[in-house]
N, C-alpha and C positions, 0 to 999 in steps of 0.2 A: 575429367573426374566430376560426379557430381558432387553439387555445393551441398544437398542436403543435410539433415543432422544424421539419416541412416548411411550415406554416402562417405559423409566424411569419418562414422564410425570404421567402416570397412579398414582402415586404415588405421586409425587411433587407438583401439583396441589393443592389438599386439605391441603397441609400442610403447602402451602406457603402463602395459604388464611387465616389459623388460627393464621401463624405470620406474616401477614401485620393487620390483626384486632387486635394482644396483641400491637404493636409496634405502632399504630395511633399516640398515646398520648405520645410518647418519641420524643426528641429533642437533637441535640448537634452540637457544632462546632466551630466554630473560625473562624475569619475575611478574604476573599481572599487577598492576595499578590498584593499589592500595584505596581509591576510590570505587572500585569493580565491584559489584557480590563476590562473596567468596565463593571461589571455584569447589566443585565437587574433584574428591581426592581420587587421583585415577588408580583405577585397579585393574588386574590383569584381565583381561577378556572384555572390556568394557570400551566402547569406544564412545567419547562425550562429542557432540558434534552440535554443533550451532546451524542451525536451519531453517526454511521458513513452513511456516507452520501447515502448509498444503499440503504436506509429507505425511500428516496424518494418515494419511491414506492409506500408508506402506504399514501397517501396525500387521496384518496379518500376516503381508511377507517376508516382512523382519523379524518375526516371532520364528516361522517356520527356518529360517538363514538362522537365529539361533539356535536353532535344536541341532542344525545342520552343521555349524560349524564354529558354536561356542562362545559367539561374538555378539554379546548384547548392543544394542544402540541405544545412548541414551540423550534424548535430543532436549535443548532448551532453544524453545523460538523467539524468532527475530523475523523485520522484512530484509530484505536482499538489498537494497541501500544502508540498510543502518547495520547490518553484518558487514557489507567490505569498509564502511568508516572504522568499525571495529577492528579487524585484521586491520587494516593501515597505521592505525595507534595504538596498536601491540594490545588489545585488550582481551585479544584471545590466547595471547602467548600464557602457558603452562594451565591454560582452563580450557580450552578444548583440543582434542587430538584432528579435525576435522570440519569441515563445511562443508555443507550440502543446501544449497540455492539455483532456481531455478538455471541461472546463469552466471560467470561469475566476467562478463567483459565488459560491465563497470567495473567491477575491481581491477582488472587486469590493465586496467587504464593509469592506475597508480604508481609510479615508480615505488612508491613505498610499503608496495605490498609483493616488488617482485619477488624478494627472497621471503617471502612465509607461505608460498603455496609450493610444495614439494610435487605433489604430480594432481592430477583429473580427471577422473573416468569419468564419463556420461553414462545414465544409466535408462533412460529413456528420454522421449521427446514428447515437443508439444510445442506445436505454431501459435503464435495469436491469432485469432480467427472474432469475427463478426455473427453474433447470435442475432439473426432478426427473425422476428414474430414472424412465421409463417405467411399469416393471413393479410402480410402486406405487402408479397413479391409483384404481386400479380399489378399491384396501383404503382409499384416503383418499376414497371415496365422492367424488371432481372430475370423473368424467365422462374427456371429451376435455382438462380444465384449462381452458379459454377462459372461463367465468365464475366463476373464482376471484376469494377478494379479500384483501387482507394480513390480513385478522382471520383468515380460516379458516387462512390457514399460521401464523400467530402460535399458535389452538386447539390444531392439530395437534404442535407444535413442543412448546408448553408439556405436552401430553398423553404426548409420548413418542414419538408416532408419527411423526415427521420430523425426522430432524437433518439439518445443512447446513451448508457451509463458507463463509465469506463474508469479503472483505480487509479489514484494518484501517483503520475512517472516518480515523485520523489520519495515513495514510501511502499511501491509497488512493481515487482521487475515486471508483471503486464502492464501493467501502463506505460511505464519507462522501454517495452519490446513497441508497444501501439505507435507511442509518440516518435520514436526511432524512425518506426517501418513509413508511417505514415511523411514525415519530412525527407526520409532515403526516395521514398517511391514519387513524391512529388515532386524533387531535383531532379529524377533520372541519375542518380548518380549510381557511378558504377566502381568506384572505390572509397574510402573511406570517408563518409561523410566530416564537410569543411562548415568553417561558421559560415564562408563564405554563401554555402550550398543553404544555410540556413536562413541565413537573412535574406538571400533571393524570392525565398518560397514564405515569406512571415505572411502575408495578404491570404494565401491560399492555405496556411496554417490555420491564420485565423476565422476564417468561414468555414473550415473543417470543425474547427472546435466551439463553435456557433450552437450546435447540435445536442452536445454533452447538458445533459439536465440530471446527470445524478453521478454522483463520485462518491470514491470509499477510498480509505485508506489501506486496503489489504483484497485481493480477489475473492475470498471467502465472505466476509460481508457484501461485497457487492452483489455477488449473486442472490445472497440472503435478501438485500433490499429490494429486489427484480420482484421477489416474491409477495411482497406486501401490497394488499390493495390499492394503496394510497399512491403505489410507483409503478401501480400497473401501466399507466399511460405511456412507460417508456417504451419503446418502441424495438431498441433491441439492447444490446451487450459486446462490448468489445472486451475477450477475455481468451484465457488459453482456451483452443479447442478442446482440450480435455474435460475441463471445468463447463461447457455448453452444452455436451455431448450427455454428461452426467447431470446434467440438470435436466436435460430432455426425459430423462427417466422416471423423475416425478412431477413436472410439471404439468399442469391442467390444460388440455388442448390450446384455448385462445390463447397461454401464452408457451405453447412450443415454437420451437427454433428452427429454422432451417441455417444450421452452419455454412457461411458465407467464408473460403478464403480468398483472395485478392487474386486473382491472377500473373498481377504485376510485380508479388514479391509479398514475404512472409518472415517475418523476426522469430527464433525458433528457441525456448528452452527445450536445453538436453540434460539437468539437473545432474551436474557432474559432484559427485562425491570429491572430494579434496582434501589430503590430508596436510595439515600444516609440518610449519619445519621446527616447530618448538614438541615435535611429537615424540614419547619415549620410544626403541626399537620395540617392547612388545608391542607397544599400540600400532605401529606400524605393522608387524603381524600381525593382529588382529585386521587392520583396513584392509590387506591385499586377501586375506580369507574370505570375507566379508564381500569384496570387490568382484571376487572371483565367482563366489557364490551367483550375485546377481545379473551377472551375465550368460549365467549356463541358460542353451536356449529354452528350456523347457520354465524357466524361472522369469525369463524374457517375456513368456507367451501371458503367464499368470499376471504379471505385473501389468501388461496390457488390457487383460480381461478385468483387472480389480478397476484399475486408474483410469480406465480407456486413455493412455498415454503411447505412446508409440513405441516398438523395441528398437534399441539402436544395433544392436546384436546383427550382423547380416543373415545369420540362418533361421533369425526368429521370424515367427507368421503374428500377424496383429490381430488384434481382438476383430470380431467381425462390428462391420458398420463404420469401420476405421478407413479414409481411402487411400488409395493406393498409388493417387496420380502425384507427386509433385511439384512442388512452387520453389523459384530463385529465392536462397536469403539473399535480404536487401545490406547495403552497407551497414554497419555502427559508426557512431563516431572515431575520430581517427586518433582523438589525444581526451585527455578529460577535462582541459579545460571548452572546448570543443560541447562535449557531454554533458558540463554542468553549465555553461551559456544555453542549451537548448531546453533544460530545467527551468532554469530562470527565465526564459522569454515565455516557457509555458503558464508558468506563476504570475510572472507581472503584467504580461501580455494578451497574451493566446486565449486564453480559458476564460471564462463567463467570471467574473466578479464575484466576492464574497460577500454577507452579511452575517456579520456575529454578533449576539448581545452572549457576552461574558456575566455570569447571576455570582456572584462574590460574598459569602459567608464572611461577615466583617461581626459576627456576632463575640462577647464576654470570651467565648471558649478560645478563638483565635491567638487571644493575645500572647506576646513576646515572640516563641522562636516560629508559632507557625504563622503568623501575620506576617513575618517576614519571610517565610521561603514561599509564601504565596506571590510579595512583592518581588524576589528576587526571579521565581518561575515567567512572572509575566512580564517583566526587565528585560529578560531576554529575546522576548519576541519584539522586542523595540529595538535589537541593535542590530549592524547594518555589515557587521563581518559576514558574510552568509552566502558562498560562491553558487551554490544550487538553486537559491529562494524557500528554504524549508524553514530554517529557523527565526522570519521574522515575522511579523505583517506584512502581506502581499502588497503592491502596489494595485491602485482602485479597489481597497479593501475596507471598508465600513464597519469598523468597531468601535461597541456603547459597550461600556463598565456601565454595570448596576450592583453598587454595593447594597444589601440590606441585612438587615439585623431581626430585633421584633418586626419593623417594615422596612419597604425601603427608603433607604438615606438618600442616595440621589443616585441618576442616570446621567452618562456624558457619552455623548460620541464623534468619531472621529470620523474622518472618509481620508486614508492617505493617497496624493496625487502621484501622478505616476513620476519616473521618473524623464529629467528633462524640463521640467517645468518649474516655475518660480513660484514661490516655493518650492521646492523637492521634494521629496517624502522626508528626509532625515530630517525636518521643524517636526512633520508633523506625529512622526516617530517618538520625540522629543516630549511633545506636549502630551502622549498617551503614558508616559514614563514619569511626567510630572502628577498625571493626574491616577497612577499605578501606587507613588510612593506617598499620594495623600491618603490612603485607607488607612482608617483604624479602628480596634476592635473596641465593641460595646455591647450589649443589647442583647436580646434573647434569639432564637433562629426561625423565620416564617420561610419554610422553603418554598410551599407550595404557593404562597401568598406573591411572594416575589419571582416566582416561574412564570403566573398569570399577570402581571406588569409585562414580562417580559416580551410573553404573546401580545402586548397590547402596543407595548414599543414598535413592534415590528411592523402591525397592523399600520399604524402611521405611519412607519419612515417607506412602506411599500405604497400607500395612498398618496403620498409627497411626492415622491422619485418616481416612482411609477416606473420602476427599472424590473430587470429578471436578472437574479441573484443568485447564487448558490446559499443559501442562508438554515442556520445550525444556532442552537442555544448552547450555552456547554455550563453548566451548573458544577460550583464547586462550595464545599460544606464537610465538615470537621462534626455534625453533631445529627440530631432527631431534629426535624420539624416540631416543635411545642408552641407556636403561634401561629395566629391568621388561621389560613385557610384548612381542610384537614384535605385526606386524599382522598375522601368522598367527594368534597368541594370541588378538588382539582379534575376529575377524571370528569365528572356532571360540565364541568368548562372544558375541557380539553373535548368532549363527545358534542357539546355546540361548535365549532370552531368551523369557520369554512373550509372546503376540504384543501383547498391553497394551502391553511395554515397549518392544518390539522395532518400533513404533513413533513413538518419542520421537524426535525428532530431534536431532541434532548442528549446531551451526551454527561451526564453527568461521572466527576469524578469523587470515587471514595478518597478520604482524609479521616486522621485521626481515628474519632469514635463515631464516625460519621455511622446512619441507619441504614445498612447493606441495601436491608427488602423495601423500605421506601426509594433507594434511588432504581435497586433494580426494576420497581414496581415504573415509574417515569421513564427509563430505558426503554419499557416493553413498551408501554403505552404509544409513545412520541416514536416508534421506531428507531430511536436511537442504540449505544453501547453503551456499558460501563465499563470506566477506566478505575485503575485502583494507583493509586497516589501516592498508598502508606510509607511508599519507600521513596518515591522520588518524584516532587511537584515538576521538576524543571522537565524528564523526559515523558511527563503524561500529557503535557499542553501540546508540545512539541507533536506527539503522537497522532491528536486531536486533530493536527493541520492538517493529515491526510484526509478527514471526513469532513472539512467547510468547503 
């Protein structure tokens, strides 16, 4: 039988449709967490689904599936990590009828999420696949690319000759499919990947990830940052083929793609619809309507041509330019303790180093409860419970606190040692928590004024260390800029800056009465995002680790 994701549909299909029809008429679940947003009130015909936000895509086809069979979708996003932490501590329970993530065998990996997934259709596919600039097959001796294999890009990567952007495994199911296929195909392993399989292959891990010069926390900005002049020099993109395939569409020749898959094995989303078990029976109705809907093959073929995604449907035909040969999926891990050790070697280990200067609005307006959830947000990234590596400082990760006000008050920074060594990281963890819970609010807010230290910080601790960093500002502020510098100032600095620098991003976060158009104005600039805060300091920093 083949392993494919259309292979293995052939089969999955009819069987998945005889248990969403036994399973209509069951029910279960328990109250969401009174710490949760409030859930939208479910109504009949309405199906609320927790998803990741690449599913935009389906707006036309889900429009037409509602006219067709009455079943609106109403999606609130998430990444595909922080959705199965969600089901596993019930926070989806009576706030969504369903999940739709590219994949869901992280989740499946949880004992504690077995009873909340009631069934799983796939509704199309997509491999991770290797986007490389055309214009550089011919120097990397690949031919057309069609018989490559993750050793020879790993070669290349570690040799100098291929850097590549690719999304954070702990906040992106393609990077978490990359990091997978990439450690499956380097073991050889032929059943479920072991730590053991993991730690043999750490050396060839880490000159694979040698290469990585630009990361994102979500596939959709990554490709956005392919785009900007400043990251032209990346060389290619490790992302779902779907997603390289559709960037080819508008991208300017010098940086088109020739789609590279591995030869030796491919991690594949099949973006399987899911409905949970806290689901009422209408809603249930509605999923298996809805389910059935998007499988009809003609519905298959459209979904192909919008997404360029693959049909899983056996009688469907693919969008043209889609190929047709197939690749072995590679193992996943086999337990998730397993899955989140190769998280964590990725965070502490593997991947290139971070630098961050943290820009901290300690101004008048901060004070009482938001000075404090500012200190309790960034408390949390100093503690050390964290089985994945997502929620704290990285080990060899380089963080300066710059609190400022009218200016700034002072700069401190840290460099946590990895662990294993004397020190450990948890002193110096410690002493970034002591010097977290010394801010205090005063003074007026020079945003821009205190951006431009930040660039100059950096300029020095890059002229000192003389390292190559993943390095990120992340600007946070409750008010307007009304001192220092103005954003004429800023932007006349930011358009000198070398182009090294003048690529760093800005991530700043909204707070309070913070100025929308001024941070978003610094976002565009610095190529950075903006994050919106107003609701919760603790999951916007957290969020941010995906993009250092």
């Amino acid at each position: 039988m083949s392993n494919s994701p259309a292979g293995r549909t052939r089969w999955l299909v009819p069987v998945l449709t005889a248990l969403l029809v036994a399973t209509a008429c069951t029910s279960s679940g328990s109250s969401p967490s009174p710490t949760d947003p409030p859930a939208e009130t479910a109504r009949p015909g309405v199906l609320r689904v927790l998803a990741g936000s690449e599913l935009q895509d389906l707006a036309p086809i889900l429009e037409d599936a509602r006219k067709a069979t009455g079943v609106t979708v109403q999606f609130s996003w998430t990444g595909t990590l922080d959705g199965a932490d969600a089901v596993s501590l019930r926070r989806t329970d009576g706030k969504y009828d369903a999940i739709w993530f590219p994949s869901n065998q992280y989740l499946r990996l949880d004992p504690a999420a077995q009873d909340k997934l009631v069934s799983e259709v796939p509704v199309m596919a997509s491999p991770v696949a290797v986007g490389v600039r055309t214009s550089m097959l011919d120097g990397l001796g690949w031919g057309d690319g069609s018989k490559v294999t993750w050793s020879q890009i790993g070669d290349a990567a570690s040799a100098g000759k291929l850097s590549y952007g690719m999304a954070d495994p702990t906040r992106s199911n393609s990077g978490l499919s990359t990091l997978v296929a990439v450690a499956s195909a380097f073991s050889n392993a032929s059943t479920a990947l072991t730590q053991e399989d993991v730690q043999k292959e750490t050396p060839a891990l880490k000159r694979f990830f040698t290469g990585q010069r630009l990361t994102s926390g979500s596939s959709g900005w990554l490709a956005q940052s392919y785009t900007r002049a400043e990251t032209g020099t990346v060389d290619a993109l490790i992302n779902y083929e779907s997603v390289l395939l559709s960037m080819n569409r508008t991208l300017p020749p010098a940086k088109q793609f020739t789609v590279v898959r591995p030869v030796d094995g491919q991690v594949s989303a099949t973006y399987p619809l899911t409905l949970l078990s806290s689901t009422a029976p209408s809603e249930r109705e509605s999923f298996l309507r809805l389910t059935s809907y998007l499988l009809k093959k003609d519905v298959q073929r459209r979904i192909s041509d919008v997404t360029l995604r693959r049909p899983v449907a056996p009688d469907a035909t693919a969008a043209p330019g889609l190929p047709s040969d197939l690749r072995p999926e590679l193992p996943f891990p086999g337990s998730r303790a397993v899955a989140d050790g190769l998280l964590a070697a990725y965070q502490n280990e593997l991947r290139r180093p971070s630098r961050t200067v943290y820009v901290l609005d300690t101004s008048g307006s901060m004070e009482g409860s938001r000075i404090a959830a500012l200190k309790n947000a960034l408390a949390r990234l100093t503690g050390t419970d964290d089985s994945r590596g997502v929620r704290r400082f990285r080990n060899r990760e380089e963080i300066t606190l710059l609190s400022f006000a009218s200016a700034v008050k002072w700069t401190r920074t840290h460099l946590v040692p990895p662990t294993g060594g004397s020190p450990g990281p948890e002193a110096e963890l410690a002493s970034i928590n002591t010097d977290v819970q010394s801010l205090s609010a005063s003074g007026g807010t020079a945003v821009y004024s205190s951006l431009e230290e930040a660039y100059r910080v950096i300029e020095r601790q890059q002229a000192a260390a003389g390292d190559d960093r993943f390095t990120s500002i992340v600007l946070m502020t409750d008010g307007e800029s009304n001192a220092g510098a103005t954003d004429g100032d800023f932007k006349r600095f930011h358009d000198a800056l070398p182009a090294g620098e003048k690529a760093i991003p800005v991530f700043p976060i909204r707070f309070g009465e913070a100025a929308v158009n001024q941070l978003q104005g610094i976002a565009d600039l610095s190529g950075g995002k903006l994050f919106d805060g107003t609701g919760s300091l603790d999951g916007v920093f957290e969020e941010i680790r995906g993009y250092q």
